[in-house]
PAMAR-47913 format. One line per field, with one value per residue (C-alpha): residue in three letters; x, y, z. Coordinates in steps of 0.5 Angstrom, whole numbers. Layout:
BEGIN
seba c(Ala / ...)
u c(X / ...)
v c(Y / ...)
w c(Z / ...)
end
This chain:
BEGIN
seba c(Unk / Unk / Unk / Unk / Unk / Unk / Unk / Unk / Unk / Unk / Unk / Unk / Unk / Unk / Unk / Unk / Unk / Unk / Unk / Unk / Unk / Unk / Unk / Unk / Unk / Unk / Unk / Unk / Unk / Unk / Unk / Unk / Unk / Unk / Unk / Unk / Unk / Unk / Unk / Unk / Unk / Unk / Unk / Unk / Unk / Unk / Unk / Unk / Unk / Unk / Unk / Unk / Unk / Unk / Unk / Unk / Unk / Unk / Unk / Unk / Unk / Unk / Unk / Unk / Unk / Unk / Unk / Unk / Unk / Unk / Unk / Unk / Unk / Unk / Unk / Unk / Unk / Unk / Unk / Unk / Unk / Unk / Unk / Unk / Unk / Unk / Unk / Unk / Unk / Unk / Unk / Unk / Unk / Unk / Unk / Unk / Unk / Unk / Unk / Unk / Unk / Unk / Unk / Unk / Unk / Unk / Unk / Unk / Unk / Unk / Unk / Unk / Unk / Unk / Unk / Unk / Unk / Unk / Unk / Unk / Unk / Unk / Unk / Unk / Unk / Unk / Unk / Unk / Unk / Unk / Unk / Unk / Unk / Unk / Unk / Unk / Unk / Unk / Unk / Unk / Unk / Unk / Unk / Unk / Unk / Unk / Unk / Unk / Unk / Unk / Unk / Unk / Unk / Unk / Unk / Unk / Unk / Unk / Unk / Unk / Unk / Unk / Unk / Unk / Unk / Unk / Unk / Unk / Unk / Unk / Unk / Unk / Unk / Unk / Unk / Unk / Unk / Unk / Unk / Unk / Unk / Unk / Unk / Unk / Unk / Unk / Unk / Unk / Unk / Unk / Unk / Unk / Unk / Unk / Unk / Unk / Unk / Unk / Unk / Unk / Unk / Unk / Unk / Unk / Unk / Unk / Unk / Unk / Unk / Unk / Unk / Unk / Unk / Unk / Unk / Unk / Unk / Unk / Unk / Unk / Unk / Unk / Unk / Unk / Unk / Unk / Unk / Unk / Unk / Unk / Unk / Unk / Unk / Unk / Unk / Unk / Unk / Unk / Unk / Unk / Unk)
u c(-6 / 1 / 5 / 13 / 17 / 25 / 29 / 37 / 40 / 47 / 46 / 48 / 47 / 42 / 35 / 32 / 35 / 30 / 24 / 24 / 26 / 19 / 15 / 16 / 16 / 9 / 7 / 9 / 4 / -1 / -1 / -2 / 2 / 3 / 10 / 13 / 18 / 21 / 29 / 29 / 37 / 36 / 29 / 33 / 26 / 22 / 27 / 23 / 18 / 14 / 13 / 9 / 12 / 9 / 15 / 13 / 18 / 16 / 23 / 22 / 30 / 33 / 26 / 19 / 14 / 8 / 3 / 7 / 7 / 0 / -1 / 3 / 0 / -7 / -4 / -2 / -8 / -14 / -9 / -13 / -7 / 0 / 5 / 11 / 16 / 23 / 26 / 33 / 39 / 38 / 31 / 32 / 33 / 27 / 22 / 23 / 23 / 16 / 13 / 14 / 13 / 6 / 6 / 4 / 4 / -1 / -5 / -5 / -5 / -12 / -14 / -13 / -5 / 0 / 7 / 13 / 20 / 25 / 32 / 39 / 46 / 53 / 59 / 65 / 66 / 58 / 58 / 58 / 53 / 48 / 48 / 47 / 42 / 38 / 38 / 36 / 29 / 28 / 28 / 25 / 18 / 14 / 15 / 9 / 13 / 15 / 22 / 25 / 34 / 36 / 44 / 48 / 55 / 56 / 61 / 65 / 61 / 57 / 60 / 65 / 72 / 73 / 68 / 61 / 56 / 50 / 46 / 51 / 51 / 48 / 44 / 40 / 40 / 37 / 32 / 30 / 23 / 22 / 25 / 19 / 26 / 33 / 33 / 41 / 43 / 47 / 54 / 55 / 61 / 63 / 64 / 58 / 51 / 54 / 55 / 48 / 45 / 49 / 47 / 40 / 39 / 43 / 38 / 32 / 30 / 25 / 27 / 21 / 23 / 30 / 26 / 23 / 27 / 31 / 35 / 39 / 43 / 41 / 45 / 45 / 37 / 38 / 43 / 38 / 33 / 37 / 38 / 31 / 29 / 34 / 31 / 23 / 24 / 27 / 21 / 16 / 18 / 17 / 11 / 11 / 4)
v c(5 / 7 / 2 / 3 / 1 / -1 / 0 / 1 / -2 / -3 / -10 / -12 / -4 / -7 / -7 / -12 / -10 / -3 / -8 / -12 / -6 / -2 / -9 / -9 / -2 / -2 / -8 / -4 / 1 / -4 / -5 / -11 / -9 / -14 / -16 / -18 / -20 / -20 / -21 / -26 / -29 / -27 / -27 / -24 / -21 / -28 / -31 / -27 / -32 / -29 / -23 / -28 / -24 / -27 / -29 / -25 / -28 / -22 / -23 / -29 / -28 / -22 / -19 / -18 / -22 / -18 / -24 / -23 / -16 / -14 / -20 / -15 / -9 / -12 / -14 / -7 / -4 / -8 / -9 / -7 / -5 / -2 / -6 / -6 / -9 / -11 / -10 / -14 / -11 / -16 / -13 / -6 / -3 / -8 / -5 / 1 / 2 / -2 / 2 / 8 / 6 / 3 / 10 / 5 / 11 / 14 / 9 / 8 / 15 / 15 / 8 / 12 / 9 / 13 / 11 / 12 / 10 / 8 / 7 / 7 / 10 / 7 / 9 / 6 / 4 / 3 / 11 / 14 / 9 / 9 / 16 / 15 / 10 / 15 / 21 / 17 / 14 / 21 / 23 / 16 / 18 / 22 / 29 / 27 / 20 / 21 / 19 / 17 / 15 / 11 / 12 / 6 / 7 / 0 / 0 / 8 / 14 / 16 / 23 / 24 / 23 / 31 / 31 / 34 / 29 / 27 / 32 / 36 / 33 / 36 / 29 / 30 / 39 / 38 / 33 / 35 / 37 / 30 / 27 / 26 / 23 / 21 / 16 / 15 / 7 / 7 / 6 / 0 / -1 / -8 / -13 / -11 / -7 / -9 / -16 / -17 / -14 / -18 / -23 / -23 / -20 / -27 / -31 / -28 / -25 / -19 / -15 / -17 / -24 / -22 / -18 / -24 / -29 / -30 / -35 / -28 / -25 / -19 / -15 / -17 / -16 / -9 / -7 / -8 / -5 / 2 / 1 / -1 / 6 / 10 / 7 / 7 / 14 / 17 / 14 / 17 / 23 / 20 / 19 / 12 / 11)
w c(8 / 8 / 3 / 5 / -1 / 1 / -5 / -6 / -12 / -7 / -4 / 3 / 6 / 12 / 7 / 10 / 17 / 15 / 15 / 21 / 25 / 21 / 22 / 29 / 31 / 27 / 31 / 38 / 36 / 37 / 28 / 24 / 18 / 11 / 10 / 4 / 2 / -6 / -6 / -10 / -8 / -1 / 2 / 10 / 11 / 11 / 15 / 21 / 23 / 28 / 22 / 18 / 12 / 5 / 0 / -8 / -14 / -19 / -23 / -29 / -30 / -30 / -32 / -29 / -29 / -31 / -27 / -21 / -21 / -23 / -17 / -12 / -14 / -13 / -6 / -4 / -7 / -3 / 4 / 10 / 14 / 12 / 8 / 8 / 2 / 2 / -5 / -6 / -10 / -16 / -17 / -16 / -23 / -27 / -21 / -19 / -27 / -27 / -21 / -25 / -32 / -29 / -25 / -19 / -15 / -18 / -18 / -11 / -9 / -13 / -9 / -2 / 0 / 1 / -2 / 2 / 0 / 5 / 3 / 6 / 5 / 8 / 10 / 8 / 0 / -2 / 0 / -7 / -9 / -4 / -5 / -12 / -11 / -7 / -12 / -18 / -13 / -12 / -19 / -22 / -17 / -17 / -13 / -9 / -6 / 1 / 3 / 9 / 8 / 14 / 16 / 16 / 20 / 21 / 14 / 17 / 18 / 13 / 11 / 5 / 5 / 7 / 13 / 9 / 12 / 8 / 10 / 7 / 0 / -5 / -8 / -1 / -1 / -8 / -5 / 2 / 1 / -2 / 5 / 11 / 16 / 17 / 21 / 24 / 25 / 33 / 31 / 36 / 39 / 35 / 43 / 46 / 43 / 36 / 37 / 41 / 35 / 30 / 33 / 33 / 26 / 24 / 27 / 25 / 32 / 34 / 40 / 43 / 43 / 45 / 51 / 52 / 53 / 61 / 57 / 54 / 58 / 62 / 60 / 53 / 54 / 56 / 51 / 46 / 50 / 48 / 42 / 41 / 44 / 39 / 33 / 35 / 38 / 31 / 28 / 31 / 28 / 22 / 17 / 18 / 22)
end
């Protein structure tokens, strides 16, 4: 089974957007995937009903929760499909930190699963510590962690102020071999694909209950329909199944 782990530290860069999209691309590839939730001040992942995500409280205070967290571990290690895990911002540092200490990785590798890192960078001002958050997962793990980085336009373009784009950037040339994809986020013109999209992530709603319902617009439907179709064909290419 694969585990997919969505870490940054920077919060409010599209997290639990990289969840949901990942639940449902799975579920449109006939999967059943566990989904979990263990944001402990924003639980946006379990706010998708229709993705019967299980809510985790692993901190006690600012700190792990030893019960909790071996609780987890024995969740990812006896699933029987695929998992995916939202991680927030406030528990970013305490985890990754006990993922590796524990050398969970490891452990799950020898149980037969594998470990697959997702993690976002932006544009705009969450740039440098986005990059920043994904240089310091891709020396934490272990070199044999896969990681997909997914680009997130929404706050500008994910480039530096001189134009060098991420792919350029020397946090991702010094781990490419690490990274199994990059998955590019559409930047969505705000008054028609952007707002259909806002709109359904606030309310918690799944393309295909979008797709579904007559009540939704035509066009509206057929807007999220493309931006479905970009997000899953990228994923295709990715190890994420």
């Amino acid at each position: 089974m694969k585990i997919n782990l969505i870490l940054q530290g920077k919060g409010g860069v599209g997290k639990s957007m990289v969840a949901a999209m990942l639940a449902q691309y799975k579920q449109a590839k006939g999967h059943s995937p566990l989904c979990i939730d263990t944001d402990p001040v924003n639980a946006t992942f379990a706010g998708y009903k229709t993705l019967d995500v299980k809510r985790v409280e692993l901190l006690a205070g600012d700190e792990i929760d030893t019960r909790r967290f071996d609780s987890m571990v024995d969740l990812l290690a006896t699933a029987q499909a695929d998992v995916i895990v939202d991680n927030g911002a406030s528990s970013f540092v305490p985890l990754s930190h006990y993922l590796v200490s524990n050398e969970v990785p490891a452990l799950l590798k020898d149980l037969g699963h594998e470990l697959v890192v997702h993690t976002v960078v932006t544009g705009g001002q969450a740039l440098v510590d986005t990059v920043s958050g994904f240089a310091q997962l891709a020396t934490q793990f272990p070199a044999d962690c896969l990681f997909i980085v997914w680009l997130n336009p929404y706050f500008g373009p994910v480039a530096s102020e001189d134009g060098k784009p991420f792919e350029a950037m020397k946090a991702y040339t010094s781990n490419k071999a690490r990274v199994s994809a990059l998955v590019q986020i559409p930047a969505l013109k705000g008054e028609t694909y952007g707002r259909d999209l806002s709109d359904m992530l606030q309310a918690r709603r799944t393309f295909e209950e979008m797709l579904g319902t007559a009540a939704v617009p035509l066009m509206t439907r057929q807007r999220l329909k493309i931006v479905r179709d970009q997000l899953f064909r990228q994923l295709d290419g990715a190890a994420v199944l």
